[in-house]
Each structure stands twice: as structure tokens, then as C-alpha cells.
C-alpha positions in Angstrom: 49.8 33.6 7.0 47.3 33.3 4.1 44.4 33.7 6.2 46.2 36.4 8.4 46.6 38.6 4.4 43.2 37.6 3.8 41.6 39.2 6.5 43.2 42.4 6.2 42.1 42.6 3.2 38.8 42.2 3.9 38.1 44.7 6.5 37.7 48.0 4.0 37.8 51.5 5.2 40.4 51.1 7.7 42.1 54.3 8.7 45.7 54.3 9.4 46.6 56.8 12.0 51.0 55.8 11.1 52.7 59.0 11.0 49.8 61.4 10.5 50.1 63.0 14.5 53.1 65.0 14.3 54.7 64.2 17.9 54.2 67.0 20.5 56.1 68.0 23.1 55.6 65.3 26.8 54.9 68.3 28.1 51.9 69.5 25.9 50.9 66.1 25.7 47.2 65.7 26.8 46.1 62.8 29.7 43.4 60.3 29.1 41.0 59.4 31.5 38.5 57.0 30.1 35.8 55.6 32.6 33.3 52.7 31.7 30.8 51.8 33.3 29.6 47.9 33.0 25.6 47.1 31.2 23.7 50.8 31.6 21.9 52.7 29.1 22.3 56.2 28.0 18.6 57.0 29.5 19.9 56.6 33.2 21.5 59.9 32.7 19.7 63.2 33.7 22.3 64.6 30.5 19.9 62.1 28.4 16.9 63.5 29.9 16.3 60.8 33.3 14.4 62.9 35.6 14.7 60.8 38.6 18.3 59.4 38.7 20.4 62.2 40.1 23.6 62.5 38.1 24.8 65.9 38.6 28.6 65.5 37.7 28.2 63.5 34.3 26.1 66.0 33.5 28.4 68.5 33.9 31.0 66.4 31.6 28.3 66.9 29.3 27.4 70.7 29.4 31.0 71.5 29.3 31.8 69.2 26.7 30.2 66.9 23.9 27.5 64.5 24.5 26.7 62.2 21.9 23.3 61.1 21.0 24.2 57.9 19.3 27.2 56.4 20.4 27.7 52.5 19.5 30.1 50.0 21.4 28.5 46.7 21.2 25.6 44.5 22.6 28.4 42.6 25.0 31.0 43.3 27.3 34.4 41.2 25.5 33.4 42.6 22.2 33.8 46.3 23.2 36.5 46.0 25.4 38.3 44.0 22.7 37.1 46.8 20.3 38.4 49.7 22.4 41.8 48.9 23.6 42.6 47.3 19.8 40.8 49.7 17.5 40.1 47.0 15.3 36.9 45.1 14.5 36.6 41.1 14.9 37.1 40.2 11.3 41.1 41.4 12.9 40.7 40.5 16.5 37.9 37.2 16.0 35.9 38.7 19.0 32.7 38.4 18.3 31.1 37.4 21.3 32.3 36.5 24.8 32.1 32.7 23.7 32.7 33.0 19.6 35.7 34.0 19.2 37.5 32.7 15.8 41.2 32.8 15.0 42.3 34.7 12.5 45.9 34.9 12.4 48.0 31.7 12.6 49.0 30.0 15.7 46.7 32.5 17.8 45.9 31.7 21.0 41.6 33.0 20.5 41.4 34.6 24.2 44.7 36.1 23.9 45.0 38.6 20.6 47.3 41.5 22.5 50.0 39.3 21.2 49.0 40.0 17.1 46.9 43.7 17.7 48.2 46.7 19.8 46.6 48.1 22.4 46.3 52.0 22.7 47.7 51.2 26.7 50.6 49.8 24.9 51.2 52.3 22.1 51.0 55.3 24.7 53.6 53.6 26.8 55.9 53.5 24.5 54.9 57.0 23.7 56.2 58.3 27.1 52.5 58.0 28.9 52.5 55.8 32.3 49.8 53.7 32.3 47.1 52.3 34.9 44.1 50.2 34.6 41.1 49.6 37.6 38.7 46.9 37.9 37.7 45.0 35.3 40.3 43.2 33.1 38.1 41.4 30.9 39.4 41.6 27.3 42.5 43.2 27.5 43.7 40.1 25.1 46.5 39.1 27.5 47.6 39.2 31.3 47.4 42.4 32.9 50.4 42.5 34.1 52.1 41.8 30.4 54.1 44.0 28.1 51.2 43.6 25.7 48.4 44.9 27.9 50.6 47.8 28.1 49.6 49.0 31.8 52.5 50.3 34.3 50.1 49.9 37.0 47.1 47.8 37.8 44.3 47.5 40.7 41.9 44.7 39.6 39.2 42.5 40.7 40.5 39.1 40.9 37.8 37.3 38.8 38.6 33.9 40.3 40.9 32.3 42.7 43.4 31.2 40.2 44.3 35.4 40.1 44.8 35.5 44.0 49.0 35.3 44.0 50.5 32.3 45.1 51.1 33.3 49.1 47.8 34.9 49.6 44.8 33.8 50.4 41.3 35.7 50.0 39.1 35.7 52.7 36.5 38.1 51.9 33.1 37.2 50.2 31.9 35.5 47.6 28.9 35.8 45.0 26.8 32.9 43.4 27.7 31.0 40.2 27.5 31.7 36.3 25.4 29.4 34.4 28.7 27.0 33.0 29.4 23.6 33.5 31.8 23.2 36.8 31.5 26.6 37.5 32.7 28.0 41.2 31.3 30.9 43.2 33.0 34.2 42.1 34.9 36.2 44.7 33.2 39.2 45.8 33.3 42.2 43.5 31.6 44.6 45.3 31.5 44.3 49.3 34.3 42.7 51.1 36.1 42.3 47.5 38.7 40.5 46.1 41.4 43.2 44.7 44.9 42.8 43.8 47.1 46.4 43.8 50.1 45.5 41.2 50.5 41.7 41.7 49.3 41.8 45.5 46.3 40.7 47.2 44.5 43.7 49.5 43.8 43.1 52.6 39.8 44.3 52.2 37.1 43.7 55.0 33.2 44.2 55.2 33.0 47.7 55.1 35.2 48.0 51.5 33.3 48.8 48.3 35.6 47.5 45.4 34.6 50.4 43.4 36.1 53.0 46.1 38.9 51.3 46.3 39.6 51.4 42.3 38.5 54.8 42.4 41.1 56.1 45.6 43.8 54.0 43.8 43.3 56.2 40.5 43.4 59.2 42.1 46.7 58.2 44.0 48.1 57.4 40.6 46.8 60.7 38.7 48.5 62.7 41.4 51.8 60.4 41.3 52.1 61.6 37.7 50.7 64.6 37.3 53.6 66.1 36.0 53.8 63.4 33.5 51.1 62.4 30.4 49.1 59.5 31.7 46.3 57.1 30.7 44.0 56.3 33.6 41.6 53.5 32.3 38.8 52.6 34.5 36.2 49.8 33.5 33.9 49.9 36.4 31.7 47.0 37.6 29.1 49.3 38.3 26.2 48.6 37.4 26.4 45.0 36.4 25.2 42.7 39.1 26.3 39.8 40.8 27.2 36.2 39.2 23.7 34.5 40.1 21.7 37.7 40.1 20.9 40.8 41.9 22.5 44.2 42.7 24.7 45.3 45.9 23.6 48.2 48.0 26.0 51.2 48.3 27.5 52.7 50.5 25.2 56.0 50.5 22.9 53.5 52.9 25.8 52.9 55.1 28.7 50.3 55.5 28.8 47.8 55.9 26.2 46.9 53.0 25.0 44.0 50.8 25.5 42.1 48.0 22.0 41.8 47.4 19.2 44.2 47.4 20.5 47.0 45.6 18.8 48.6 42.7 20.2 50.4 39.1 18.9 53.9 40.1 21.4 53.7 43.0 24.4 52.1 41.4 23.9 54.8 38.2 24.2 57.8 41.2 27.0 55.9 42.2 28.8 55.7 39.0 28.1 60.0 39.4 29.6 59.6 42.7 33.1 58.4 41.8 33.0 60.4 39.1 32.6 63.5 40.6 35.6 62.8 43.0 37.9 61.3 40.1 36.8 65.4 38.7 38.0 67.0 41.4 41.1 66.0 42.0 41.6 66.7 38.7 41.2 70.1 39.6 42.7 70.1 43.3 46.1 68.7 41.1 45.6 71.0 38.3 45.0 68.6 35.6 41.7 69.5 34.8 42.5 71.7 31.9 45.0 69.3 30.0 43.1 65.7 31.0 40.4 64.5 28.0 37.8 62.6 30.5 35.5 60.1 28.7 32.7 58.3 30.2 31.1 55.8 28.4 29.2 52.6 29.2 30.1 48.5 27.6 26.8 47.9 26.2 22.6 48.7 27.0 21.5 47.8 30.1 20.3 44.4 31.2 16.7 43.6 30.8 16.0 43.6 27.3 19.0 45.8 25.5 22.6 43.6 26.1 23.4 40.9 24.5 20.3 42.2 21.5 20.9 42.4 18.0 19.2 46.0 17.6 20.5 49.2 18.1 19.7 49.2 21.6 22.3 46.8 22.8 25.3 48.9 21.7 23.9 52.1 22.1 25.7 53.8 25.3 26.3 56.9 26.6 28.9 58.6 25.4 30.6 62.5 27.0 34.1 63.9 26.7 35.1 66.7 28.0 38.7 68.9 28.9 37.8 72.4 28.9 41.0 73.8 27.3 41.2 71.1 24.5 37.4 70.5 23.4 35.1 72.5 22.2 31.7 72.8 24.0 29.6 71.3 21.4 27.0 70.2 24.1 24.3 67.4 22.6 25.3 66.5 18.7 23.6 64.3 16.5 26.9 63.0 15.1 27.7 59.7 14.8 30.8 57.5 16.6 31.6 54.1 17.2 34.0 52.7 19.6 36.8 51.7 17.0 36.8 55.9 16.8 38.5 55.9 20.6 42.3 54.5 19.4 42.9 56.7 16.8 41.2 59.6 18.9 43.8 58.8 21.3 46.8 58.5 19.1 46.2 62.1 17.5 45.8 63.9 20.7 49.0 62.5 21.8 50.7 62.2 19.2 52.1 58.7 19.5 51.4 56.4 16.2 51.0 52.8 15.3 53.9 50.9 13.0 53.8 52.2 9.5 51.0 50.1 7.5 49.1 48.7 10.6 45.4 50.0 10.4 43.1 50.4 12.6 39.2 50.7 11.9 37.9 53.8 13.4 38.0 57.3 12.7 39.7 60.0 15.1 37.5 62.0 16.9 40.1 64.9 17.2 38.5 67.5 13.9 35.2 67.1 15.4 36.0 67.8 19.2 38.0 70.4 18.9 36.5 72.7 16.8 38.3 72.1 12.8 34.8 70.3 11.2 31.5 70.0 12.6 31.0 66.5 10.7 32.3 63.5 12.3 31.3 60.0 10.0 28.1 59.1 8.4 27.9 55.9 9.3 28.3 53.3 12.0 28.4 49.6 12.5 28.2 47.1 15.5 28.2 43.5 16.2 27.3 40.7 18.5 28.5 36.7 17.4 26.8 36.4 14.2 24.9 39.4 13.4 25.7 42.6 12.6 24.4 46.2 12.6 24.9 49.4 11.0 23.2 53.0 10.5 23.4 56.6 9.1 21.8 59.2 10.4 18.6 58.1 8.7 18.7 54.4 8.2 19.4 51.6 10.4 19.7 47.9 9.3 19.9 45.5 12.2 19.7 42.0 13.4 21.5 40.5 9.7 22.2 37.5 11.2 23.2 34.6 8.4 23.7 31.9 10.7 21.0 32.1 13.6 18.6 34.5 12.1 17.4 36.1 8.3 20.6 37.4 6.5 18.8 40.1 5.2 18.1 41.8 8.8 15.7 44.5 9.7 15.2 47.7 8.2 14.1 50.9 9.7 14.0 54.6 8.6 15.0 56.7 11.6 14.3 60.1 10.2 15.7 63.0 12.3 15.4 60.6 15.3 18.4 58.7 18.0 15.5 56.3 20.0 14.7 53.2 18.4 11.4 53.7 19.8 10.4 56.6 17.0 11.5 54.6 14.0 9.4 53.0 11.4 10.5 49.5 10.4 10.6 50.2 6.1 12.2 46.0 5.9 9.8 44.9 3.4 9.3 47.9 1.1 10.2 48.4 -2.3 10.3 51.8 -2.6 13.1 52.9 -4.6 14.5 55.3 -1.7 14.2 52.5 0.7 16.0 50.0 -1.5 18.8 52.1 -2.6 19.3 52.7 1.3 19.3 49.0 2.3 21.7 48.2 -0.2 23.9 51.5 0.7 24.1 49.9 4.3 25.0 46.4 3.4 28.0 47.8 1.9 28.9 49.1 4.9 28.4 46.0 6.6 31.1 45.2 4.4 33.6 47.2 6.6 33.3 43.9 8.9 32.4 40.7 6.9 31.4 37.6 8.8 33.6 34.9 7.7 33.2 31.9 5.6 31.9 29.0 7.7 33.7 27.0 5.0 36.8 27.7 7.2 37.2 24.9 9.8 38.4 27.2 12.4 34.9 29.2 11.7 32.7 26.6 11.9 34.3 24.7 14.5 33.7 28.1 16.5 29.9 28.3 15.5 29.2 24.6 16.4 30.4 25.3 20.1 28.6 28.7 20.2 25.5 26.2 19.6 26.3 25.4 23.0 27.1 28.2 25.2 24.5 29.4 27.8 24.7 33.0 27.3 23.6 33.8 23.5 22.3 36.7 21.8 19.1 37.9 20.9 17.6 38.1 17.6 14.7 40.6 19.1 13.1 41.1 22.3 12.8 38.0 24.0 14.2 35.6 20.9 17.4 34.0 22.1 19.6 32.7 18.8 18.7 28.9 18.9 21.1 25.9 16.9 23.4 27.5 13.6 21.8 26.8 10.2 22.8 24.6 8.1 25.8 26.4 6.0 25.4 24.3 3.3 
């Protein structure tokens, strides 16, 4: 309990939405459609100027809504998804990393924190929203099928064979192998998948792409409850490949297609695909108006951004539209962070959290509809031991205390969003530049990395030493063995 008031006290600048949403009407009541797509950069987007990947409904979102420039999540998949559904960074939730994760509240079980942090699923249940969740069910911090994951309904990939029920048995494909000790092939995601619709296996054969199938179960549901507030939650797969490498085909080059052999330019067109017929039937069931569609992305791409410490790993795309309900801004240069999505959510819809529980972010709501044309001046991001964060003109990256220099990288962005134009100011002693590397280490403060003094923390650290899959420093500099904390 000490450790659990500790914390909270630690993590400054928390906003706490409580009672500030008045509650509206069910009826008036907006729906949330949030779609994810898995390890792809904002410039695979024609809306971020890709003139060869043909994205034609995303960039519509965009047009008719807001498109933000720089958009953070984090550099890897658990920490995002952990930070969107809870609203809350890891010095709350102890996800840092897919494989550092550090308990912070007594007795708590470190891949299962829905028990100790509410989702938004959860909180808009209980808010009179039915809920459904497709595809990936990586960090939800509990089973899907739980009262603390929140979801009504569920159509998921079943990531191993321990999630096929009891009195099925999958007899579809399977991909290779991650790099862990005694681990098993993974059942197919893609063709022939493995996909269980509310606690049942689905029959699926080689001409099924697991992505249609999450996609045609979503639009069953949206039309189901259309004349009910829903929150349609859709982490794709797309574009991440296969466990052992390489990309599926899709089904624009016919069906059945492969596992292998696929490419990111056709997966990205893809991800446009479903999303243009998740848009219209929106429209054909007249929700279009009253539904706030977000697409967003986990992380950068593979190939040099995931999994980095620099602001390429958690920069993603970010567009939200809903014609009557947010403005049409267009491009901004604003900045938002993924904690911003659960309080975003709980204003629109006027549900709210217990009285006293915070959350981190900042709602969106002002800023899309219209009331200020400022969002936040300042962001922050993550991955296991190092952190990031950034104003419009300064970034500070890579301050890493345990793998790396705890003093990070420095770079004046001026008027730019590509890390590419910066100019790396980390050794200067200008007074401008000093005053702005201090300003940013006290945001950093927002999310402190813990004490390795604390068993619990360094026990964590000495097993991340371990793991196959750590992050990057820089390009090409994987985090070796932990320092010495003494």
C-alpha cells in the first residue's frame, strides 16, 4: 500500500476527468470507433505525403477531420496498448516494455493490471455503451472475456493454442516461432487463421483473411447497435508480419494467398481497404454523423523505428474524424500523446472515472471541436528504461539511466515534425539550449523511472538483461547488460 501511495504521487500533472463531463442523454451520446493498425509509420499514408501507397479512404478521415503531425504512442506494442485502454503511464500501470514490466501496487499480478487501473472499455460499459474488441488482445491487462477488460463482445486471434476452447480444435495454419526459449509455432493470423467469435473457435479455411473476418464481425456489431452508443475497438495485425519473419499477401492478388511474400506497400492499402468498408456502413446505417473514427498505428514501423528510443519509434499516425462533432481542422501541428485518448473519450460521452482516480492525459475534446485551437505543449514517451519527451521546438530523447547516458539526446526541432530536419543541440551550452534541456527533464518528471533500490525494480531489470527483444539506444545499438546501479 506504501508503494501503491508512492507512486501516485509521483506521477505529476495527472488530469482527473471525475465528474467534469456532465452526463448526456444515451441518445446524444457519441460512438467510438478506434482502429489500430500494428508497427506502420505515419509516411505510408498519401495524407502524410506517400506518393506511391494508395490510401484514398484514410485520407479522407483526414481532409474531413484532424490529422496530426506528431502524434506519440510508444516505440512498442504492450506499452501503448497498456497506455490506451488505461490512460495512465507505467510509473501506474509498470508497463514499460513487453518484457519489463514492474509491479507497482501490492499483490499485482505484472501481466494483469485491469484488476488495479480501468479501462475506457470498462468505464463506457458501465456508462450504457456495448462494447466489442477485434484482433489483437495483447495488453488489455486481463482476459478478454473478463469484467475488467470491459468488452460485451469479442472476435480475436487466438495467439496460441492454450486460447482455442476446450472442445475445439484448430486446424488451420500455422506461422514460425518467436525467438524465446521453448517457444511453439504460432497459429496462423492471417490466412487460414485461428479466430475465436465470443468464446468459440471459427471454423476458417484457406481462402479466410483473419483481417476480413474482424472487419465483417465489426460491422455486424455496429449495425446490431446502432441505435445504441457503442465502442468498436479494432487493433489490427496489419502490418506486422509473421512470428519468424515475412509479410502475407492479400487478398487483392486473389485467395487463396500466402503467408509469405507479401510486402508493407500492400498490407498499408489494405489497412485503407477495411477501412473504407468499416466507413461505409457507417453511412449505409446512418451512423456516420454521430461515430468519432480514430485511426492510429502501435508504434513506427519495423526496420529501424519500433522498439527505438527516438522520436521515431512512437511517432504514428494519428486522424479523427465525425463530421457533425469535429471540426475540420485538417493537418495541425499540435501536440498529443496516447494517454490524451481516455479522457478524450470520457468527455464525449460523458461517462467518468471514480472521484480522485487520475489519469495522465489530456482530453482532446476543446481542441477537436472547435472551443481552443491549442491542445498541450508538451509530450512524453517511453520504451523499458528510457524515456522521451518534446515541445514543439525541443526534443530530448534516448535518457536512458540504466542501458544508455541518463542525460539523453538533445535536438532543436524548430518549426519542424521529421526527425530528419532537426539539429542535435546535446552538447551545447547556450543559455537557450540549457534552459530548454532542463525545461524538458522536468517533464520527464510526469513519468519517473523508479528506484532500482526497490527489489521488485531491480529484480525486473536483471531479467530484462535477458530477454531477446530489447530496445534500441539509436539506429542499430540494441540496449546491452543494466549498469551497475550502485
Amino acid at each position: 500500500m506504501i508503494k501503491q501511495l508512492l507512486i501516485g504521487i509521483m506521477c505529476m500533472a495527472a488530469v482527473s476527468v471525475g465528474n467534469a463531463a456532465a452526463k448526456r442523454p444515451v441518445s446524444k451520446r457519441p460512438n467510438f470507433l478506434i482502429i489500430m493498425a500494428d508497427d506502420v509509420s505515419p509516411e505510408q499514408f498519401g495524407c502524410y505525403g506517400n506518393k506511391e501507397n494508395k490510401t484514398p479512404h484514410i485520407d479522407a478521415l483526414a481532409e474531413s477531420g484532424v490529422m496530426f503531425n506528431t502524434a506519440w504512442a510508444t516505440p512498442m506494442c504492450s506499452p501503448t496498448r497498456s497506455l490506451l485502454v488505461t490512460g495512465r503511464y507505467p510509473c501506474r500501470t509498470g508497463v514499460w516494455h513487453n518484457d519489463l514490466r514492474i509491479k507497482v501496487v501490492d499483490n499485482q499480478d505484472r501481466w494483469n493490471f485491469a484488476g488495479y487501473h480501468l479501462t475506457f472499455a470498462r468505464v463506457l460499459r458501465k456508462h450504457g455503451y456495448r462494447t466489442a474488441i477485434a484482433s489483437n488482445i495483447m495488453a488489455l491487462g486481463a482476459s478478454v472475456y473478463s469484467k475488467e477488460a470491459g468488452f460485451d463482445e469479442q472476435c480475436i486471434h487466438g495467439l496460441t493454442l492454450a486460447d482455442v476452447p476446450e472442445v475445439s480444435v484448430f486446424s488451420g495454419k500455422f506461422e514460425g516461432k518467436y525467438n524465446f526459449p521453448d517457444a511453439k509455432p504460432v497459429p496462423s493470423r492471417y490466412w487460414h487463421p485461428c479466430v475465436i467469435r465470443n468464446g468459440q473457435l471459427v471454423e476458417t479455411s484457406p481462402e479466410d483473411f483473419g483481417p476480413d473476418i474482424y472487419t465483417d464481425f465489426l460491422i455486424d456489431f455496429m449495425k446490431r447497435h446502432k441505435k445504441q452508443p457503442f465502442l468498436a475497438y479494432y487493433p489490427m495485425k496489419l502490418v506486422h508480419d509473421i512470428a519468424g519473419g515475412g509479410l502475407p499477401t492479400t487478398p487483392v492478388h486473389g485467395r487463396p494467398g500466402s503467408n509469405k511474400g507479401g510486402n508493407v506497400k500492400d498490407m498499408t492499402e489494405y489497412v485503407d481497404i477495411l477501412i473504407g468498408r468499416l466507413v461505409k456502413a457507417l453511412d449505409e446505417f446512418g451512423l456516420r454523423e454521430n461515430t468519432i473514427v480514430i485511426f492510429t498505428s502501435d508504434n513506427g514501423g519495423s526496420h529501424g523505428k519500433k522498439m527505438h528510443a527516438n522520436e521515431d519509434g512512437p511517432r504514428v499516425p494519428f486522424v479523427v474524424s465525425c463530421p457533425s462533432i469535429v471540426n475540420r481542422r485538417g493537418v495541425t501541428s499540435e501536440l498529443m500523446e496516447f494517454s490524451d485518448i481516455f479522457p478524450t473519450f470520457m468527455e464525449f460521452s460523458g461517462a467518468s472515472v471514480p472521484t480522485g482516480y487520475e489519469l495522465d492525459g489530456k482530453s482532446l475534446v476543446p481542441f477537436l471541436t472547435g472551443k481552443s485551437d491549442v491542445h498541450r505543449d508538451s509530450i512524453i514517451s517511453y520504451i523499458a528504461t528510457a524515456r522521451m519527451a518534446r515541445t514543439r521546438r525541443w526534443l530530448l530523447e534516448a535518457v536512458d539511466p540504466v542501458y544508455g547516458d541518463p542525460k539523453g539526446r538533445l535536438y532543436d526541432c524548430g518549426a519542424g515534425h521529421l526527425r530528419k530536419q532537426y539539429k542535435e543541440v546535446t552538447g551545447s551550452t547556450d543559455p537557450e539550449v540549457v534552459a530548454a534541456r532542463k525545461a524538458l527533464e522536468k517533464i520527464l518528471d510526469r513519468n519517473p523511472w523508479p528506484s532500482r533500490t526497490d527489489p521488485d525494480v531491480e529484480a525486473e531489470v536483471k531479467s530484462y538483461d535477458n530477454m531477446p527483444y530489447k530496445h534500441y539506444l539509436d539506429t542499430g545499438k540494441l540496449a546491452g547488460k543494466s549498469t551497475d546501479p550502485k
